[in-house]
py3Dmol code that shows the C-alpha trace and the ligand (Angstrom):
import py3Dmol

protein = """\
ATOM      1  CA  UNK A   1       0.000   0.000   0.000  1.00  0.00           C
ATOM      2  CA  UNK A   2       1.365   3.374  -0.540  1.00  0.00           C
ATOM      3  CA  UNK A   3      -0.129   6.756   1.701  1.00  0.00           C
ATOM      4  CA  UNK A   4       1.238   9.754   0.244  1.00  0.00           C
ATOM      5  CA  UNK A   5       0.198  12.728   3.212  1.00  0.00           C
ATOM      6  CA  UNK A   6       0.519  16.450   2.113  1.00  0.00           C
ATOM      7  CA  UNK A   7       1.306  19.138   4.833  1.00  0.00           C
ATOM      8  CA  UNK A   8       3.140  22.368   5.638  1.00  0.00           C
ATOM      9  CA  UNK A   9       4.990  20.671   8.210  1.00  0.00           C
ATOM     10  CA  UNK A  10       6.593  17.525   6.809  1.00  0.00           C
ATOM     11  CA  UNK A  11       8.970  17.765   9.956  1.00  0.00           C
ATOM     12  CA  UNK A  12       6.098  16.737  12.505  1.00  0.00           C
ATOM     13  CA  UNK A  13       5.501  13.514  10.843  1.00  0.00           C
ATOM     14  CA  UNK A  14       8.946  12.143   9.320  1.00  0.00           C
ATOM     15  CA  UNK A  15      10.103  11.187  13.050  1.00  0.00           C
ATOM     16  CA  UNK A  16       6.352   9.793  13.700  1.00  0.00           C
ATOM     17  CA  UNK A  17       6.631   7.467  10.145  1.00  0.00           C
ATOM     18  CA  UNK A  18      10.423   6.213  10.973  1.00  0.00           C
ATOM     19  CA  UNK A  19       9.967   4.207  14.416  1.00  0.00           C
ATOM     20  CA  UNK A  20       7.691   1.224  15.278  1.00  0.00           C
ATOM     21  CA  UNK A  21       5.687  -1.246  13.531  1.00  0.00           C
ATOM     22  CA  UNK A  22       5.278   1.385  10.410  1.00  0.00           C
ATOM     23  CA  UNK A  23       8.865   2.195  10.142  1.00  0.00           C
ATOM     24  CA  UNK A  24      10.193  -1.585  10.122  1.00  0.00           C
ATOM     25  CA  UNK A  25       6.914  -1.927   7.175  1.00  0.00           C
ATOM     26  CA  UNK A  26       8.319   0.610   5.325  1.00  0.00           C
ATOM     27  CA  UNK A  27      12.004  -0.773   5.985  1.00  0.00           C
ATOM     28  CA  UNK A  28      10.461  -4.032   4.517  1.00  0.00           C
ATOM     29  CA  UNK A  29       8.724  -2.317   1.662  1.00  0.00           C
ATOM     30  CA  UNK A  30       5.115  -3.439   2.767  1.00  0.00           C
ATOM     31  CA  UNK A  31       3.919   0.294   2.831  1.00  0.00           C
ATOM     32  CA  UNK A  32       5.131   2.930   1.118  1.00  0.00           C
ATOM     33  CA  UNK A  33       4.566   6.620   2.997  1.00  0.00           C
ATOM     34  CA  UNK A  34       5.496   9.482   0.970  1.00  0.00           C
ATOM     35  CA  UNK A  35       5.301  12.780   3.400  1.00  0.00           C
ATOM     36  CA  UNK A  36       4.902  16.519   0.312  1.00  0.00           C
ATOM     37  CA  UNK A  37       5.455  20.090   1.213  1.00  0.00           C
ATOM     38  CA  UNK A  38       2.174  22.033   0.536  1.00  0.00           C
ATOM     39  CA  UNK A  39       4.709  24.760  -0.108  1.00  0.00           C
ATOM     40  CA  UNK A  40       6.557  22.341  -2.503  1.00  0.00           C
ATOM     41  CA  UNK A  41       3.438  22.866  -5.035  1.00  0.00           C
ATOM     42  CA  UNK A  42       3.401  26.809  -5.057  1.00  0.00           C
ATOM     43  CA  UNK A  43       4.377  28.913  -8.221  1.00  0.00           C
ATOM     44  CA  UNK A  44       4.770  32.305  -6.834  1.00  0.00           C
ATOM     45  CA  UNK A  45       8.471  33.682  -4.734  1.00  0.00           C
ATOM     46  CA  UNK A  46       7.180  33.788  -1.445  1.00  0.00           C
ATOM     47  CA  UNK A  47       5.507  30.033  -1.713  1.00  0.00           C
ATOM     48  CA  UNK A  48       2.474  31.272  -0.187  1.00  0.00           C
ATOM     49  CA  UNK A  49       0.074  28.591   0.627  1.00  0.00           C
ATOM     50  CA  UNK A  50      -2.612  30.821   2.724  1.00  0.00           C
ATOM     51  CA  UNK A  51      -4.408  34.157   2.212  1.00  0.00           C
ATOM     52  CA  UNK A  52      -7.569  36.139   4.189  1.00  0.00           C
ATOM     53  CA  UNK A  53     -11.159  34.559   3.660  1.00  0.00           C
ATOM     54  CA  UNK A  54     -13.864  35.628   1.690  1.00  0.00           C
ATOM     55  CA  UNK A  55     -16.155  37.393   3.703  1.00  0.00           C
ATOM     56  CA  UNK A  56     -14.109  37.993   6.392  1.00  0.00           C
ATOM     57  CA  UNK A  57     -13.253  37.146   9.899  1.00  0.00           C
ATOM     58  CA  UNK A  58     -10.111  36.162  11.650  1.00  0.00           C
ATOM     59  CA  UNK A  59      -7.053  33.755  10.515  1.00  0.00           C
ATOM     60  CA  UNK A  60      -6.100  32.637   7.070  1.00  0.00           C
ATOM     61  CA  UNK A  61      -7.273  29.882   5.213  1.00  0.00           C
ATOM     62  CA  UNK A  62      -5.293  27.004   2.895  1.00  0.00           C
ATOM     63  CA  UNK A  63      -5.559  28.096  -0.689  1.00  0.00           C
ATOM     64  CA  UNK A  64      -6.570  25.708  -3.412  1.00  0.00           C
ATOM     65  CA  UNK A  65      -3.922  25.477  -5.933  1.00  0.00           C
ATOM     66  CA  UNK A  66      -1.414  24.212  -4.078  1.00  0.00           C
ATOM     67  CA  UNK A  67      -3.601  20.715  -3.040  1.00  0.00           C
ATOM     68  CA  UNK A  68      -4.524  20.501  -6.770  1.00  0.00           C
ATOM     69  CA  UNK A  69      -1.399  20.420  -7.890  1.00  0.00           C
ATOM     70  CA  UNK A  70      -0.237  18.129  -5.018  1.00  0.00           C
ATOM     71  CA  UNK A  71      -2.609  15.484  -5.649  1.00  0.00           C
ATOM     72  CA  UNK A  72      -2.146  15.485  -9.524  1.00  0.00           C
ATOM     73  CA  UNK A  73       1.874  15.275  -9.181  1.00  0.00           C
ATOM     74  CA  UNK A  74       1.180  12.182  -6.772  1.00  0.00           C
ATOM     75  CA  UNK A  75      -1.515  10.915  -9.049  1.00  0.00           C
ATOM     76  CA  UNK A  76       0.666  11.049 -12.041  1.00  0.00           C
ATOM     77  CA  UNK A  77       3.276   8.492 -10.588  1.00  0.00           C
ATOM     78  CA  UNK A  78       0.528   6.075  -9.026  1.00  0.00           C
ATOM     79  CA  UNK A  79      -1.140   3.276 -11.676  1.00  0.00           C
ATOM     80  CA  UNK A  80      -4.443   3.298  -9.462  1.00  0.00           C
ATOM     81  CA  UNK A  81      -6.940   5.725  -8.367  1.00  0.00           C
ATOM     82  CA  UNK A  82      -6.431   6.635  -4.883  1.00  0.00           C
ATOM     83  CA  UNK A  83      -8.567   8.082  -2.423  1.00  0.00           C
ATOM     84  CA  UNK A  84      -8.122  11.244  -1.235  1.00  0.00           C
ATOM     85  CA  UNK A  85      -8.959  12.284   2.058  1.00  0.00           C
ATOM     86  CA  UNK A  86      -9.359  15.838   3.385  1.00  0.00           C
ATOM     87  CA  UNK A  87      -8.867  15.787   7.584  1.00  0.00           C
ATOM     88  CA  UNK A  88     -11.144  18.031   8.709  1.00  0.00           C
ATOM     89  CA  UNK A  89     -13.324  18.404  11.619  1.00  0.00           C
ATOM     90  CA  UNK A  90     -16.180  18.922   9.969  1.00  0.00           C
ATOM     91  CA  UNK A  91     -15.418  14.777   8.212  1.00  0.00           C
ATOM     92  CA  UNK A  92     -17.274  12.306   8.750  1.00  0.00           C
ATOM     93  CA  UNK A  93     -16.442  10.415  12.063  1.00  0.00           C
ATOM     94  CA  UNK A  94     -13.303   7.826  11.395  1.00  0.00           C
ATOM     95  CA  UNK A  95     -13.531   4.471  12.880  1.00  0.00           C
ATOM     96  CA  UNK A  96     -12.435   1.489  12.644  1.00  0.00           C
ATOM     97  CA  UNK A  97     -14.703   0.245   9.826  1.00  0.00           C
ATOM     98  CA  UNK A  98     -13.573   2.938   8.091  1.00  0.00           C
ATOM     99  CA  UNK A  99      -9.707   1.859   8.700  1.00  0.00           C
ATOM    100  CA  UNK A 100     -10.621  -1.801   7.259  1.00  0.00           C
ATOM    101  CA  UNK A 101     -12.046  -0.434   4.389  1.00  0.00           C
ATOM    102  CA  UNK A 102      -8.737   1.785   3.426  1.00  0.00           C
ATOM    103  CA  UNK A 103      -7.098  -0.870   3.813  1.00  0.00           C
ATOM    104  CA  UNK A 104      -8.244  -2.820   1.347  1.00  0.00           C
ATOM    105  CA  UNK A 105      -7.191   0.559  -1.110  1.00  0.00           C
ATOM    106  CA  UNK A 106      -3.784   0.210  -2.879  1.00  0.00           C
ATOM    107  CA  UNK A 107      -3.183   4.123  -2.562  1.00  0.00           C
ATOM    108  CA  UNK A 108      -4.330   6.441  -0.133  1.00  0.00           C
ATOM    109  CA  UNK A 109      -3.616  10.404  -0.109  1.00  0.00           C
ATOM    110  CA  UNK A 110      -4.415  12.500   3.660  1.00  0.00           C
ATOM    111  CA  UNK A 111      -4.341  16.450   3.062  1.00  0.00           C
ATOM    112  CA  UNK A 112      -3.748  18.132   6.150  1.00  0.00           C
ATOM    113  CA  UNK A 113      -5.215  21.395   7.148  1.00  0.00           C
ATOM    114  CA  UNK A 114      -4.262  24.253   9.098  1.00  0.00           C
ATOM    115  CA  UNK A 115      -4.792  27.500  10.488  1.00  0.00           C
ATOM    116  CA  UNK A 116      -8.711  27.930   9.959  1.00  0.00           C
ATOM    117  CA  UNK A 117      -8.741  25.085   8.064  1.00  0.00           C
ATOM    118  CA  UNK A 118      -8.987  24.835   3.885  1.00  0.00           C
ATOM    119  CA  UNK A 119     -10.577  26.320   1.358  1.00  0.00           C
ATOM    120  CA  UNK A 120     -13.746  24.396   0.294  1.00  0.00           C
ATOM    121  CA  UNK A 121     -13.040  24.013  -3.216  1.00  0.00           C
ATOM    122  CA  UNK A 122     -10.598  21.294  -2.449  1.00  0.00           C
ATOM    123  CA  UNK A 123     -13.276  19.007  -1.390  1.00  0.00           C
ATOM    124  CA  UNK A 124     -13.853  18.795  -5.136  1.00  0.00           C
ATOM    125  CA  UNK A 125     -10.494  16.730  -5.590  1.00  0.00           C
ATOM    126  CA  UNK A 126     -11.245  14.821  -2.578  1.00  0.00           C
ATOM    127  CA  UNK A 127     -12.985  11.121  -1.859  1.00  0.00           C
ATOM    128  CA  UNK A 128     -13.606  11.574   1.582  1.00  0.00           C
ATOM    129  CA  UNK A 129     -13.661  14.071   4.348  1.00  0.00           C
ATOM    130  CA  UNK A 130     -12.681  12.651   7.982  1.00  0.00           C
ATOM    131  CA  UNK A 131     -12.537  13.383  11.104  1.00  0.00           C
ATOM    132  CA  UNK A 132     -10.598  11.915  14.402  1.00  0.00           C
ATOM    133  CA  UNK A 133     -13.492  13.381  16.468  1.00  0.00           C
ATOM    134  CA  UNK A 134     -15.531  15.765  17.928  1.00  0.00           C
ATOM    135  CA  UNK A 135     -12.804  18.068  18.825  1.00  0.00           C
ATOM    136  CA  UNK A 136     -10.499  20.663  17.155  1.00  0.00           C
ATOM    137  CA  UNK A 137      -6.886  20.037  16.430  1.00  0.00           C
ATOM    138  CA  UNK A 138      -4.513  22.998  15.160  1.00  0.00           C
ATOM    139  CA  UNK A 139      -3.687  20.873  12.158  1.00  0.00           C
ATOM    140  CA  UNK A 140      -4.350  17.763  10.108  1.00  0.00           C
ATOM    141  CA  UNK A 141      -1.008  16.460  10.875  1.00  0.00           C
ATOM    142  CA  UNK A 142      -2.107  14.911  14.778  1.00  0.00           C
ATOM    143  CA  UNK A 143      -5.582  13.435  12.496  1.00  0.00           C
ATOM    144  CA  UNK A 144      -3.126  12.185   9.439  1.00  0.00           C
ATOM    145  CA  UNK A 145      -1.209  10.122  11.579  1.00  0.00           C
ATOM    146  CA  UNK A 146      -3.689   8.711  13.159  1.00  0.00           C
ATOM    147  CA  UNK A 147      -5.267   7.443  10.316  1.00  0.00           C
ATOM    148  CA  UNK A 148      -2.164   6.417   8.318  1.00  0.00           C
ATOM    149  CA  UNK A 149      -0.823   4.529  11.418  1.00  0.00           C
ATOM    150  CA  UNK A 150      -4.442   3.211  11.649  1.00  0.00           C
ATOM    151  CA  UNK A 151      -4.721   2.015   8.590  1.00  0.00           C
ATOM    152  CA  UNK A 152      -1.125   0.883   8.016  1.00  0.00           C
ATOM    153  CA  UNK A 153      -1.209  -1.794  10.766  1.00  0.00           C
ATOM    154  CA  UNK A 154      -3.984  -3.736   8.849  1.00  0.00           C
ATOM    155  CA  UNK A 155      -2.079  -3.985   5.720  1.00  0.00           C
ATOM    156  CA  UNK A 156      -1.079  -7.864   5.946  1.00  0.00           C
ATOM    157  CA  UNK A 157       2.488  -8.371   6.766  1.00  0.00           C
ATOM    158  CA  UNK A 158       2.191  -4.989   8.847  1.00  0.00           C
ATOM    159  CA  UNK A 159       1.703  -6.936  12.428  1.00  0.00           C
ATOM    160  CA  UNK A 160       3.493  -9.736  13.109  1.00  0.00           C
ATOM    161  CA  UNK A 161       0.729 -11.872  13.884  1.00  0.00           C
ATOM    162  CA  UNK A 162      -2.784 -11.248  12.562  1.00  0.00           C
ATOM    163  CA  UNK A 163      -4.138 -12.808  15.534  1.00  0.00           C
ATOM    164  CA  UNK A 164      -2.836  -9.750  17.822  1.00  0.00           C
ATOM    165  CA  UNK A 165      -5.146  -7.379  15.527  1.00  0.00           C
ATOM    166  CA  UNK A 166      -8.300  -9.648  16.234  1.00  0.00           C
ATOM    167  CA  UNK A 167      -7.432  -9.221  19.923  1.00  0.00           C
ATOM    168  CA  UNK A 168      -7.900  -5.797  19.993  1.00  0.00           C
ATOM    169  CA  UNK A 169     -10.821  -3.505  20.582  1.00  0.00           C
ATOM    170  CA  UNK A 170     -13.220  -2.751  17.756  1.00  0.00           C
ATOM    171  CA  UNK A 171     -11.719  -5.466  15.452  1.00  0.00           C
ATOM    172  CA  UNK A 172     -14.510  -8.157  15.076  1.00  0.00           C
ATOM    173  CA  UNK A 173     -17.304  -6.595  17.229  1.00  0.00           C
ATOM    174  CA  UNK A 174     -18.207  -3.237  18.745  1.00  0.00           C
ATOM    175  CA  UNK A 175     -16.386  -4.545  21.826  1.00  0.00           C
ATOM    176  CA  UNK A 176     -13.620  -3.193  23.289  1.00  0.00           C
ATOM    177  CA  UNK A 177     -10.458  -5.621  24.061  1.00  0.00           C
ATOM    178  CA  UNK A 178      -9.412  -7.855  27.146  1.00  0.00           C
ATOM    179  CA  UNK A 179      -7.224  -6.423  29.731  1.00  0.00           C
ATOM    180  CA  UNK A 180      -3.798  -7.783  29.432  1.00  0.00           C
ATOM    181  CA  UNK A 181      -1.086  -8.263  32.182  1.00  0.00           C
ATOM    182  CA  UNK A 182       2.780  -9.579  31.734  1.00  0.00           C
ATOM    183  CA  UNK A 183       5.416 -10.476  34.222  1.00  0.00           C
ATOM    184  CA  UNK A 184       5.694 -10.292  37.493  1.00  0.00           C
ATOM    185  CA  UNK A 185       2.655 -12.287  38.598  1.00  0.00           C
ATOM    186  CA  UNK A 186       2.570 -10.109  41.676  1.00  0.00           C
ATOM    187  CA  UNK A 187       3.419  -6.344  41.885  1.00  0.00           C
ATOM    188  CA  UNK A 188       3.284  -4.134  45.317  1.00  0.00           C
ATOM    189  CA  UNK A 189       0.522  -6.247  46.157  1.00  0.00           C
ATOM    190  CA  UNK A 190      -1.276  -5.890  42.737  1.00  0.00           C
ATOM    191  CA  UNK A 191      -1.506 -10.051  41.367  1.00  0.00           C
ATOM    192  CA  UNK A 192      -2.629 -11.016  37.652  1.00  0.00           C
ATOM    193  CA  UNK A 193      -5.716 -12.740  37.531  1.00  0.00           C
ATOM    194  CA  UNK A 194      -4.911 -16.347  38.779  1.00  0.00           C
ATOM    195  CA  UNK A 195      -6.810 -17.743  35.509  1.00  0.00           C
ATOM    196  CA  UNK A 196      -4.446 -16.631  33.134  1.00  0.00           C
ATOM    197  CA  UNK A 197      -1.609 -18.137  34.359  1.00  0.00           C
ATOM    198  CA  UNK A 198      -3.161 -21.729  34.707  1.00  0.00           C
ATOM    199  CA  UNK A 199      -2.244 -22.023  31.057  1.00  0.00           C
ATOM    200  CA  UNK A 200      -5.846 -23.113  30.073  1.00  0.00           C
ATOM    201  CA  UNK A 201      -6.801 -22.188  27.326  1.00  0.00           C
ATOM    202  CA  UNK A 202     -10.591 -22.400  27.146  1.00  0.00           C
ATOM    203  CA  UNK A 203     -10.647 -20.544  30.777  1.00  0.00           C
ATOM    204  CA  UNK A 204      -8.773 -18.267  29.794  1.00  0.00           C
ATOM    205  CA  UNK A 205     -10.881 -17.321  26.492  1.00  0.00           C
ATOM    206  CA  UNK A 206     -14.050 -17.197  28.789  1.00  0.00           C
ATOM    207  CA  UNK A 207     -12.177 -15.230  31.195  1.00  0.00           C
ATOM    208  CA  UNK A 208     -10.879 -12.595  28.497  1.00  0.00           C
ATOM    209  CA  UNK A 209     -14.571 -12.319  26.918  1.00  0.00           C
ATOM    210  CA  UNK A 210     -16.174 -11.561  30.417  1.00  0.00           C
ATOM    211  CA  UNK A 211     -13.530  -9.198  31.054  1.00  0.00           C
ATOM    212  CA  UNK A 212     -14.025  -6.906  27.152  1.00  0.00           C
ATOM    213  CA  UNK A 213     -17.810  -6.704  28.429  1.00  0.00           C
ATOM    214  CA  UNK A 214     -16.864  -5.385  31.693  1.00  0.00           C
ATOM    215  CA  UNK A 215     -14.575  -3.081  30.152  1.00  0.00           C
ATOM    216  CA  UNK A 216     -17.073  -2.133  28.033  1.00  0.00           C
ATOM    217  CA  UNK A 217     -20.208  -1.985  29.982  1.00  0.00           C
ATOM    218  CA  UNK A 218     -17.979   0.445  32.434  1.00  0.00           C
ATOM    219  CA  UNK A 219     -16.249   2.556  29.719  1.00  0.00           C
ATOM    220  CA  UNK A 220     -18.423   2.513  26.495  1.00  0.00           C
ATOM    221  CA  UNK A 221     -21.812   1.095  27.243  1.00  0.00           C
ATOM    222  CA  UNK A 222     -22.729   3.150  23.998  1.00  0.00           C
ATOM    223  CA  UNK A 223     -21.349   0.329  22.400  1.00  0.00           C
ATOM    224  CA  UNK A 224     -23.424  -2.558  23.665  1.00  0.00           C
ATOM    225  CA  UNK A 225     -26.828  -0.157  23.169  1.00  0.00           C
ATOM    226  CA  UNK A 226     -28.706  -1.639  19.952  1.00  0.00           C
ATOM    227  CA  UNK A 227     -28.476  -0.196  16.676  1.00  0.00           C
ATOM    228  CA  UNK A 228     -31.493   2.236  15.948  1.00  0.00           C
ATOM    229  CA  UNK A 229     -33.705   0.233  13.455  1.00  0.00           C
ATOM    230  CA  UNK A 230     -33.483   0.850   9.762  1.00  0.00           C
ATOM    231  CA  UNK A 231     -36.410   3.762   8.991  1.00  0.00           C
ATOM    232  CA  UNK A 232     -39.175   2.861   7.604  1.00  0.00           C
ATOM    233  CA  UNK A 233     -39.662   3.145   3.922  1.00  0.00           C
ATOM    234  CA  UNK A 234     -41.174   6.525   3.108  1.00  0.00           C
ATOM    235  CA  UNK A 235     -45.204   5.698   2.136  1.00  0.00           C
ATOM    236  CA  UNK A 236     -44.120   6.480  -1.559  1.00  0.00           C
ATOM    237  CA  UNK A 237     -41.559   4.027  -1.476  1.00  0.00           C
ATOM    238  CA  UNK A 238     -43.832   1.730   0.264  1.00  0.00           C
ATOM    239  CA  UNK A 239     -46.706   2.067  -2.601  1.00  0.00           C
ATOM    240  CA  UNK A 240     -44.555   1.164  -5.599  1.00  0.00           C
ATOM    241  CA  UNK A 241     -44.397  -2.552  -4.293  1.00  0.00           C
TER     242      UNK A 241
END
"""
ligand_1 = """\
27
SAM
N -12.253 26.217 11.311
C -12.232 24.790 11.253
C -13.571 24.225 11.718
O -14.368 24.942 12.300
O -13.828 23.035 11.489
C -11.129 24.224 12.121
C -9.784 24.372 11.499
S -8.499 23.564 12.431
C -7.953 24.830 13.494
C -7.195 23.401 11.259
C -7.071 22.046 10.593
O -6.873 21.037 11.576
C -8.264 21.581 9.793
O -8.284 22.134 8.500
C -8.065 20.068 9.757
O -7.183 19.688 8.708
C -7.390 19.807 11.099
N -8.304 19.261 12.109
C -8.747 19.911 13.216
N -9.536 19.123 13.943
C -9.609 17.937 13.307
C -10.282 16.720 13.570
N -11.062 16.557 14.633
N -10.112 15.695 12.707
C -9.351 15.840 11.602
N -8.686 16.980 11.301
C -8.803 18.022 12.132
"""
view = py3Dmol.view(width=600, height=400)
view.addModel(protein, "pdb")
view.setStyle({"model": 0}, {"cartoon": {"style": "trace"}})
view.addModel(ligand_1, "xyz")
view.setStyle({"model": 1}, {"stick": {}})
view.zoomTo()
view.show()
């Protein structure tokens, strides 16, 4: 898979890309993640990439050129269409669904945002519009990570052993994951559950599943609450058979 991610501030993200599971995949040539300076793709002397908004009001805004340009240099050396994803806060809600789903994408492109935020036009070059949640980040470059990294760990060959990814929260089931304790058995007083080192494995299975639901009945009950029912077709719908 290759992520190409287009910024102002390459720096933040080169150290971010080099260490961990992603930077040994990249070391391996499993993913391919290609960080662009916004500025990179300007024409004029001073490389401007903002300017005030229409209308008004405080800040400066992320002109268009520059992304258009940006996305059809990187286009012109890929063989597939990508997607290309706008980080924004006003994107629909990333999740883990979402991850699988880009993962399954040979190319993926993440346009970061700054300042108070881009210009709207860009959207028009753009797949998708996410966002890392309900909150408000100073840049795109915190959200573009988090998907990349996201999405990165599910490309096959990524993670050691597949099995770790079905371990963990959100993978199979709107369930968050089991605790889980290592060596010593006993800390200032603190001991693992005595289950999991009887080396059973069917106990230990039962004991890991009752343990997510706690976990999640405590932390996220949202997540055990029923999906709201499909709406009802609308009564013209309903009347053409
Ligand atoms: N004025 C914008 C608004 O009301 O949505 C906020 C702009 S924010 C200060 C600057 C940039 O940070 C955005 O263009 C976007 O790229 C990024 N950003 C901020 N919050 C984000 C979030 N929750 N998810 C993804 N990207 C975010």
């Amino acid at each position: 898979m290759r992520i190409d991610i287009v910024t102002i501030f390459p720096q933040m993200l080169e150290g971010f890309f080099a260490a961990g599971v992603i930077g040994a995949a990249r070391q391996a040539g499993i993913v391919e993640i290609y960080i662009h300076n916004l500025r990179d793709f300007t024409t004029d002397k001073h490389r401007q990439v903002d300017d005030r908004p229409y209308g008004g009001g405080p800040g400066m805004v992320l002109k268009p050129e520059p992304f258009f340009r940006a996305v059809e240099f990187i286009k012109s050396q890929l063989t597939v269409q990508p997607r290309v994803i706008l980080l924004s806060a006003q994107g629909k809600l990333f999740t883990q669904e979402i991850a699988k789903e880009l993962a399954r994408e040979s190319a993926i492109i993440l346009l970061c945002g700054r300042y108070e935020g881009v210009d709207e036009r860009v959207l028009h070059i753009c797949t998708d519009e996410l966002s890392i949640g309900d909150y408000v980040l100073s840049g795109g470059e915190a959200a573009a990570a988090v998907v990349a990294e996201c999405v990165a760990r599910l490309v096959p060959g990524v993670v050691g052993k597949h099995e770790s990814l079905e371990q963990d929260s959100f993978y199979n089931e709107r369930l968050l994951g089991p605790p889980q304790y290592t060596r010593p058995p006993e800390f200032r007083g603190l001991r693992v559950p005595e289950v999991l080192l009887t080396g059973d494995h069917k106990r230990v299975e039962e004991f890991r599943r009752r343990a997510a639901l706690e976990k999640t009945l405590k932390n996220r009950p949202d997540l055990l609450a029923p999906s709201p029912p499909a709406p009802l077709p609308s009564e013209e719908e309903g009347s053409q058979g």
